[in-house]
C-alpha positions as CSV (number, residue, x, y, z in Angstrom):
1,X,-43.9,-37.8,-14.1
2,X,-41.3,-35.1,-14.1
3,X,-37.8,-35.1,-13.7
4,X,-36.1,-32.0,-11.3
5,X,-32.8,-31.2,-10.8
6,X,-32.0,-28.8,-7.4
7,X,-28.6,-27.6,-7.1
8,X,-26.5,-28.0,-3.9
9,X,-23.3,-27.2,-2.7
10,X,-21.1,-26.3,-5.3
11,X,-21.4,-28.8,-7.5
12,X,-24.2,-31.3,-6.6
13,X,-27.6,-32.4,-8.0
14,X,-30.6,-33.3,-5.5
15,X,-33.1,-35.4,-8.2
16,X,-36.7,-35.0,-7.6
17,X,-39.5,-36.9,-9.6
18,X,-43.3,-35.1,-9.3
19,X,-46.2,-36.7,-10.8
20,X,-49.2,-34.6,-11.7
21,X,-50.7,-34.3,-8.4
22,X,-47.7,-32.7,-7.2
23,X,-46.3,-35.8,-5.2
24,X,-42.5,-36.2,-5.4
25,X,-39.9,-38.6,-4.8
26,X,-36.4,-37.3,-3.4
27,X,-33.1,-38.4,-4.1
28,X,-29.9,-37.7,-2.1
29,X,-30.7,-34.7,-0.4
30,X,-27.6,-33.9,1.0
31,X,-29.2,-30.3,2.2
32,X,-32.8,-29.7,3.0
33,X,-33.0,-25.6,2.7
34,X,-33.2,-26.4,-0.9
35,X,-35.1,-28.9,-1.2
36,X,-37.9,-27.6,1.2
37,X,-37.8,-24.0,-0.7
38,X,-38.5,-26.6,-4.2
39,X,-41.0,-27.7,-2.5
40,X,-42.6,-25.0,-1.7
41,X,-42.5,-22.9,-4.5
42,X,-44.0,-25.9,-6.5
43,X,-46.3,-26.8,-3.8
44,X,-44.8,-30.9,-3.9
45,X,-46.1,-33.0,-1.7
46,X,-42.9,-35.4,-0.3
47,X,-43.6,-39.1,-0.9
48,X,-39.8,-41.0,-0.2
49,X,-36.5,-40.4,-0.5
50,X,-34.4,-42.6,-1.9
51,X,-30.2,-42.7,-0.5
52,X,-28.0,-44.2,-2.8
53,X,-24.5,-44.3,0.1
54,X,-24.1,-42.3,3.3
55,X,-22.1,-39.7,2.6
56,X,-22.9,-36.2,4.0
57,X,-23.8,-34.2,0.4
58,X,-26.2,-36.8,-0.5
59,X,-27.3,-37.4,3.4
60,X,-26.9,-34.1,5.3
61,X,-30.5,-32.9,4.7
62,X,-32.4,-35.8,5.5
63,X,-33.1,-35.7,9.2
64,X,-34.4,-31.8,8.6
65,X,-36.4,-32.8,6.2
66,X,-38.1,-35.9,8.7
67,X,-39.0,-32.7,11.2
68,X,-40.9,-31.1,8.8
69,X,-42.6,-34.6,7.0
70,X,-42.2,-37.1,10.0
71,X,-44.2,-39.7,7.8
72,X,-41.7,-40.1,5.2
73,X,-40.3,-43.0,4.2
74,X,-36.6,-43.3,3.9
75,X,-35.1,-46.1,1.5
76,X,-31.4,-46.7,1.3
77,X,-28.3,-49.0,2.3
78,X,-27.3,-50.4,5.8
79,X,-25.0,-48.0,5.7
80,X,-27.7,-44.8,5.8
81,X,-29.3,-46.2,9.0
82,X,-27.7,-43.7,11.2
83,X,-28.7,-41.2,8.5
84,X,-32.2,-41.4,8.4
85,X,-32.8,-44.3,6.6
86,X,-36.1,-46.4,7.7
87,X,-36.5,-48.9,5.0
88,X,-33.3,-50.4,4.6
89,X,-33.2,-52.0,0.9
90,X,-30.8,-54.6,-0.6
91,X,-29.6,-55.8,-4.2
92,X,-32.4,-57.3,-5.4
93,X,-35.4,-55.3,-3.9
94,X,-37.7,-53.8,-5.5
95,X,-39.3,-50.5,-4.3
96,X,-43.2,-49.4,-5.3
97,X,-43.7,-45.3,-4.4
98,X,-46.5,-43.4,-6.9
99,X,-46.6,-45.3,-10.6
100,X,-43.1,-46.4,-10.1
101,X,-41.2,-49.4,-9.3
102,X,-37.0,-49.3,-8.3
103,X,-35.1,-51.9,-8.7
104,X,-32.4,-51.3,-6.0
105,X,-28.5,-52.5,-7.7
106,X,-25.5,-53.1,-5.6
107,X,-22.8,-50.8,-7.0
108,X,-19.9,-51.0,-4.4
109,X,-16.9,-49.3,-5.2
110,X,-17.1,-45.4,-4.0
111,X,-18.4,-47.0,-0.8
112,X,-19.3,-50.5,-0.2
113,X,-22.5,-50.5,0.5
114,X,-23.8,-48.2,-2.4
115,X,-26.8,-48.6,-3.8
116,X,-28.8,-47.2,-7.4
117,X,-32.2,-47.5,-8.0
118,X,-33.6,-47.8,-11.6
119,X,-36.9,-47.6,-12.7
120,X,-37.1,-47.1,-16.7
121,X,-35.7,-44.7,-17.7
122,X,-34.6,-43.6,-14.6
123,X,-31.3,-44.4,-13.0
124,X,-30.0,-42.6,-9.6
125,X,-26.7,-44.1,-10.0
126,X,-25.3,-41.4,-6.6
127,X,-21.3,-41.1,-6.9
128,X,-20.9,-44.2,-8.7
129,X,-21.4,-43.5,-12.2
130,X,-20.7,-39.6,-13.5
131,X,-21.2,-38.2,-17.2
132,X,-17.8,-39.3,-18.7
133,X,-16.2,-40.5,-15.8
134,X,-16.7,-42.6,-12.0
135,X,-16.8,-42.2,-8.6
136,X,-13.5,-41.5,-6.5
137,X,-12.8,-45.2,-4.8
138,X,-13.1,-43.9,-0.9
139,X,-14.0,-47.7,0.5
140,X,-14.1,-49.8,-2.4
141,X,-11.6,-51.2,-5.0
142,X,-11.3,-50.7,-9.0
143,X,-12.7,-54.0,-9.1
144,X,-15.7,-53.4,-7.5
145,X,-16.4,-50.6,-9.2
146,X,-15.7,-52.2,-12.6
147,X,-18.2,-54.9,-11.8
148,X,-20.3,-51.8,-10.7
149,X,-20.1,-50.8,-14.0
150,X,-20.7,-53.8,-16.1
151,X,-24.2,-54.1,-14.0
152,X,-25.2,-50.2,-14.8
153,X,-24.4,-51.0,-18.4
154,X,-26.4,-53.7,-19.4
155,X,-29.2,-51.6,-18.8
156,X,-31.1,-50.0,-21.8
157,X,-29.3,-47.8,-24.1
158,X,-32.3,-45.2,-23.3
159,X,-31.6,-45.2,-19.4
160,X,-31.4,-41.3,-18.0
161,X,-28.3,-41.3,-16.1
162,X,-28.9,-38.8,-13.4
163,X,-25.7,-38.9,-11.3
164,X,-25.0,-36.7,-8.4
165,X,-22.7,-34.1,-9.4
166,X,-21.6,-31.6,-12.4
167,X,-18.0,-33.3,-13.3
168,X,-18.8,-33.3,-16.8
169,X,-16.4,-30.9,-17.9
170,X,-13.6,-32.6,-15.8
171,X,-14.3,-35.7,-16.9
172,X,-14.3,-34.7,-21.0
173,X,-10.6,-32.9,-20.1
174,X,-9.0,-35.6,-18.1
175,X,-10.8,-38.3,-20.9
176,X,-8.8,-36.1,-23.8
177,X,-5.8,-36.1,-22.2
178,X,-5.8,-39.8,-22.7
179,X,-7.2,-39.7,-25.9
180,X,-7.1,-36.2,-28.2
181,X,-8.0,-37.1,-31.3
182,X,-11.5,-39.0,-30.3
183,X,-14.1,-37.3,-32.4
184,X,-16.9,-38.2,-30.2
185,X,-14.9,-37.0,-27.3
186,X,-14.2,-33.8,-28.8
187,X,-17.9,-33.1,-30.2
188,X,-19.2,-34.2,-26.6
189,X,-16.1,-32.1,-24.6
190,X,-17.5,-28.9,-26.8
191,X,-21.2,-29.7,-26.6
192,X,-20.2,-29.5,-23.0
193,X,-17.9,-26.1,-22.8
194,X,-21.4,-24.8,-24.4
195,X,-23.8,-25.9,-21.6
196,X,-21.2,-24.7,-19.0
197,X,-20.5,-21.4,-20.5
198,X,-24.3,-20.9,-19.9
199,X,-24.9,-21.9,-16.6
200,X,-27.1,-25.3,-17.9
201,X,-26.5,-28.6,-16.3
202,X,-25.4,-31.3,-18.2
203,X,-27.5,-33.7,-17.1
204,X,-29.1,-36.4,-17.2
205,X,-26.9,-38.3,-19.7
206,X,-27.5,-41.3,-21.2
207,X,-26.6,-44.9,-21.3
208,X,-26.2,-44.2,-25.1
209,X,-24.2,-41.6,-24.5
210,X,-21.7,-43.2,-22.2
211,X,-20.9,-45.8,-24.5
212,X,-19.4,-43.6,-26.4
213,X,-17.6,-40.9,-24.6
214,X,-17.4,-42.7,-21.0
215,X,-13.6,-44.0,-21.2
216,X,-14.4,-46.0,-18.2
217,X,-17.3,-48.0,-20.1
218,X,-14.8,-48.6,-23.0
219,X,-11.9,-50.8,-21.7
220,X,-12.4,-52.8,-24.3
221,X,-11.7,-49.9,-26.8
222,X,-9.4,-50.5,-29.2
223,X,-7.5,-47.2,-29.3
224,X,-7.4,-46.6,-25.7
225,X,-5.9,-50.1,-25.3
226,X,-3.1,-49.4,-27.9
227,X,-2.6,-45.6,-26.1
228,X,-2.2,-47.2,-22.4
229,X,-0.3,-49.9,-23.6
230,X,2.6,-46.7,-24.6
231,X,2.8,-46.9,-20.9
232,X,2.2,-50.1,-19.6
233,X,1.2,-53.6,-20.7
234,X,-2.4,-53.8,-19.7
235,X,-4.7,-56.4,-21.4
236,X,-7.3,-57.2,-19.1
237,X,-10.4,-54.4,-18.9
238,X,-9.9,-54.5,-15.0
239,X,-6.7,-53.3,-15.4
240,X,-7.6,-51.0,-17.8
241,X,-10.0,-49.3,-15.5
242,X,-8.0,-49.4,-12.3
243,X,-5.4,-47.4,-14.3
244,X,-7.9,-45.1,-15.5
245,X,-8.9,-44.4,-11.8
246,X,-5.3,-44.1,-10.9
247,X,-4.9,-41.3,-13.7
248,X,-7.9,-39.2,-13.1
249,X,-7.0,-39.3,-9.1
250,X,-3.8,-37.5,-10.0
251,X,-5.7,-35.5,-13.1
């Protein structure tokens, strides 16, 4: 199988997976235009698409996408249904399309009824997780999306980490402010500057990578404990990451 990226928007990633027959699985398409020229020009055949919450940049190009392959099938939360979705899937399910099997997680927290699907290596982890940072919390609380996170990471250290949008760079600045003299954050921020400077994505990350330069994934760190607590007499790591939210909202 092969892993795509399509670029949307101004900043968004539409994941597609191909296997050697040309059959593909999509993911968030929150336009169709590109998506159905992807397809074309590598002559896919659409299987599913997978919705991870009902936003419009992930859902917009679904229903275009049903006129042109009315026998798709549409997995995603109760909240999609009005989006396109015709297999509504719950924490717990699993989902079989091509050699693959999804395990569907409940990741509330940038909405409440989020959803990512994971089959190894694969994670579609939507607006919840991002390459050195999280989701903005639109519906849910810093608690949910804590507990969000603590599920995501006790997945393998080898899981692909395809998130929805190209924050990266963001995310390494705002994570520096907090903490400049983090060598893996500054050999990660310039790896990044690189990658950007080019054009290239920088993504899909990885679970190994997080861990390291992900501040929200380290609220047990030692130094970021000792820098927040210059500010503020935070000990739990639920306080941690709620005040980490609060800074990179006003970032």
């Amino acid at each position: 199988m092969n892993l795509n990226s399509i670029s949307a928007f101004q900043d968004n990633y539409i994941w597609v997976l191909n296997d050697e027959q040309g059959k593909c699985i999509i993911v968030d398409p929150g336009e169709a235009q590109p998506v159905l020229k992807a397809i074309e020009d590598n002559r896919w055949q659409p299987e599913a698409i997978l919705l991870t919450h009902h936003h419009n940049d992930h859902v917009g190009g679904v229903k275009e996408l049903l006129k042109k392959y009315p026998g798709l099938v549409v997995y995603g939360p109760e909240e999609t249904q009005d989006k396109g979705t015709n297999r509504v899937v719950r924490e717990g399910d699993k989902v079989n399309i091509l050699k693959y099997e999804f395990s569907v997680i409940a990741t509330p927290g940038h909405t409440l009824g989020h959803l990512c699907f994971y089959s190894k290596p694969y994670l579609f982890c939507g607006d919840t997780m991002f390459s050195g940072g999280c989701g903005r919390l639109f519906e849910g609380t810093a608690e949910n999306m804590y507990d969000s996170f603590q599920k995501l990471n006790k997945l393998p250290s080898d899981t692909l980490i395809c998130c929805a949008h190209e924050y990266t760079l963001s995310n390494m600045k705002f994570s520096l402010s907090i903490l400049p003299d983090d060598e893996e954050l500054n050999r990660y921020c310039r790896k990044v500057k690189e990658l950007r400077a080019k054009n290239h994505s920088t993504l899909p990350s990885s679970l190994a990578i997080e861990r390291k330069i992900n501040l929200f994934l380290r609220t047990n760190d030692v130094d970021l404990k000792d820098k927040i607590n210059k500010e503020t007499n935070l000990q739990q790591p639920q306080q941690i990451f709620a005040w980490l939210r609060t800074k990179k909202d006003a970032f």
